[in-house]
C-alpha positions as CSV (number, residue, x, y, z in Angstrom):
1,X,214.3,22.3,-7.7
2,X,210.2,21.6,-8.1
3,X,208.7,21.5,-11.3
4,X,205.3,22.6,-11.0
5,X,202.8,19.9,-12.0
6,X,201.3,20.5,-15.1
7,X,197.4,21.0,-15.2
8,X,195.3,19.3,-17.9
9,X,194.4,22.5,-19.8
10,X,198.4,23.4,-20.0
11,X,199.1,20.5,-22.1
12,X,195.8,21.0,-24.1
13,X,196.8,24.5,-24.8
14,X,200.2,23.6,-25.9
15,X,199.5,20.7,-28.0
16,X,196.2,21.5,-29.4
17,X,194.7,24.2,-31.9
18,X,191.0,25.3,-33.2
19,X,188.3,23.1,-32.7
20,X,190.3,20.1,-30.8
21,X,191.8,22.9,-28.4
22,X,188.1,24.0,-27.5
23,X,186.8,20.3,-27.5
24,X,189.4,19.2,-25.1
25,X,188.9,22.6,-22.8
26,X,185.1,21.7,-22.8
27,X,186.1,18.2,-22.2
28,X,188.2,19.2,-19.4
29,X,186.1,21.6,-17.3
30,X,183.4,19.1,-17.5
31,X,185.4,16.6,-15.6
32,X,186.2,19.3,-13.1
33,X,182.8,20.1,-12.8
34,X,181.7,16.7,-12.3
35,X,184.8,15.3,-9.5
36,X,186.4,13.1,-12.2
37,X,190.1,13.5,-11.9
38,X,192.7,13.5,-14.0
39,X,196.6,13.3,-14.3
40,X,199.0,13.9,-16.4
41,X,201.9,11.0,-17.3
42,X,205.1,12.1,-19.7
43,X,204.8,9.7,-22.6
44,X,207.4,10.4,-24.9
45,X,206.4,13.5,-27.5
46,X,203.1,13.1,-25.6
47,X,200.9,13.7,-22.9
48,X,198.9,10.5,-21.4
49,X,195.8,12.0,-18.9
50,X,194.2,9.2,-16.6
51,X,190.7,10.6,-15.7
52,X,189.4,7.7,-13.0
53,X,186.2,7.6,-11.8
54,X,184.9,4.7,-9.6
55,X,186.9,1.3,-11.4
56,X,188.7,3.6,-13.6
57,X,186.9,5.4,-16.5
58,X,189.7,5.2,-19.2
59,X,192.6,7.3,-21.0
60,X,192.7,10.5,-22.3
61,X,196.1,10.9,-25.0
62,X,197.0,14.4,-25.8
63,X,199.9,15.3,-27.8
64,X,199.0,17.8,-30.9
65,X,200.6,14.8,-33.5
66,X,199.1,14.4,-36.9
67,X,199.2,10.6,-36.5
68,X,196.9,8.2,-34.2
69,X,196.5,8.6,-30.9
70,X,197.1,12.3,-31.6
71,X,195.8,15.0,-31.9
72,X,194.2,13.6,-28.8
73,X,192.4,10.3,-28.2
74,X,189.7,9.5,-25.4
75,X,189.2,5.4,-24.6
76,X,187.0,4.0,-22.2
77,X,188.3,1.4,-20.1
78,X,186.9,-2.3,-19.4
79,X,183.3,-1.2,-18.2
80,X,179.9,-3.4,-19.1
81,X,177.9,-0.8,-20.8
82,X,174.0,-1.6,-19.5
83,X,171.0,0.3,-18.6
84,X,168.6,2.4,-19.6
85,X,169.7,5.1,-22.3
86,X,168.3,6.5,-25.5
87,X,168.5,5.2,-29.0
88,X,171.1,8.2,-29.7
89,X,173.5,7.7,-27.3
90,X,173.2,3.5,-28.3
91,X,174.3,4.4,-31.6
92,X,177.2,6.8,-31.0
93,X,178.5,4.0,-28.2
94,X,178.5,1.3,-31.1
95,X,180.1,3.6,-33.9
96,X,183.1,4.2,-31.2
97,X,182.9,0.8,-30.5
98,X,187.1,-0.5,-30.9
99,X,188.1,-3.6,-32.0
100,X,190.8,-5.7,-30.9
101,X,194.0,-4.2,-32.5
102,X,196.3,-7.1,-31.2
103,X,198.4,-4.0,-29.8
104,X,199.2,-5.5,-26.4
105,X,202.3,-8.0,-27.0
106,X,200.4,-10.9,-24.9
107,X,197.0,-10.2,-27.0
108,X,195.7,-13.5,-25.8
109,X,195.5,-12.7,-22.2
110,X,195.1,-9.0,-22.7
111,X,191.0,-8.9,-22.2
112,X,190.0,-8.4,-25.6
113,X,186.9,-10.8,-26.5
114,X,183.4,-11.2,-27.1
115,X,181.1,-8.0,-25.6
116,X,177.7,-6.7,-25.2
117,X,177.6,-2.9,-25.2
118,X,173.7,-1.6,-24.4
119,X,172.5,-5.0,-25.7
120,X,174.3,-5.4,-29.1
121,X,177.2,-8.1,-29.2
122,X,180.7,-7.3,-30.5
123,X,182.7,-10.2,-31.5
124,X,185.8,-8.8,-30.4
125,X,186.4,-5.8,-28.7
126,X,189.3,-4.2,-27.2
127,X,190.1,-4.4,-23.2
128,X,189.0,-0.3,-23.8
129,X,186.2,-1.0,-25.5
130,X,185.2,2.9,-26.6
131,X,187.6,5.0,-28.3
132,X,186.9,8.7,-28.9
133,X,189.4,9.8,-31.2
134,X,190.2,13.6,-31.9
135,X,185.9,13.7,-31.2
136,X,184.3,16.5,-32.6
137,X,181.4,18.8,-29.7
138,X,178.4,16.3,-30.5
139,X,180.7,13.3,-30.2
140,X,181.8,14.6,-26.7
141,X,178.4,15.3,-25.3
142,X,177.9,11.5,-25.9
143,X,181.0,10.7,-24.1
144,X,180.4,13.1,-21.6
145,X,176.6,11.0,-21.0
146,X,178.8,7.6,-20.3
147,X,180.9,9.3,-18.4
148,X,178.6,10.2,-15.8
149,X,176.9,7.0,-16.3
150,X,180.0,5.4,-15.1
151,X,180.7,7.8,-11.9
């Protein structure tokens, strides 16, 4: 017997509610829109999305919980963050900006470090240097901007 593979906006419909339901929809159909794919991986209670786009854009964690990653999570992968973009989207980059949690069980090798992201140096950031977590509609049009940076 097949299961039938289960699309993006299944598991956000089943884990998510209200606003993070709608952000994650919108979030979603713009990577459809734009050719960044996406699939699914079980992960316990949860749902882990990998959306790649050229080296590998990041993670997207869906699984409805109350606690971190959930209700759903969005982290950029190891990518230098350069060029030419406005003040705005600067200053939501560096707010999302994630330490080094020590969360991979060889931290030392793991890629953590010293970073510049759009010209302002982070003493230690994580190998996934941007985390969106459960990001609101404003905070999602900034992601949606590196995003298509990155493609």
């Amino acid at each position: 017997m097949f299961r039938k593979k289960r699309e993006i906006e299944d598991v956000i419909a089943k884990r998510l509610k209200g606003d993070a339901q709608k952000n994650a929809l919108d979030l979603a159909a713009f990577m459809r829109a734009n050719g960044i794919t996406s699939e699914g991986n079980k992960k316990g209670d949860g749902w882990a999305i990998g959306g790649t786009v050229g080296n590998s854009i990041g993670y997207l964690m869906v699984n409805g919980a109350a606690e971190f990653p959930g209700p759903w999570t969005l982290w950029f992968n190891s990518c230098d963050f350069e060029g030419p973009v406005d003040d705005a989207l600067k200053e939501a980059a560096w707010a999302h900006a994630s330490p080094c949690g020590q969360c991979h069980a060889g931290w030392k090798d793991c890629g953590c470090g010293p970073r510049t992201m759009f010209g302002r140096e982070f003493e230690n950031l994580c190998h996934s240097p941007l985390m969106f977590y459960n990001p609101d509609a404003e905070t999602l049009e900034n992601a949606k901007k590196l995003m298509l940076m990155l493609k």
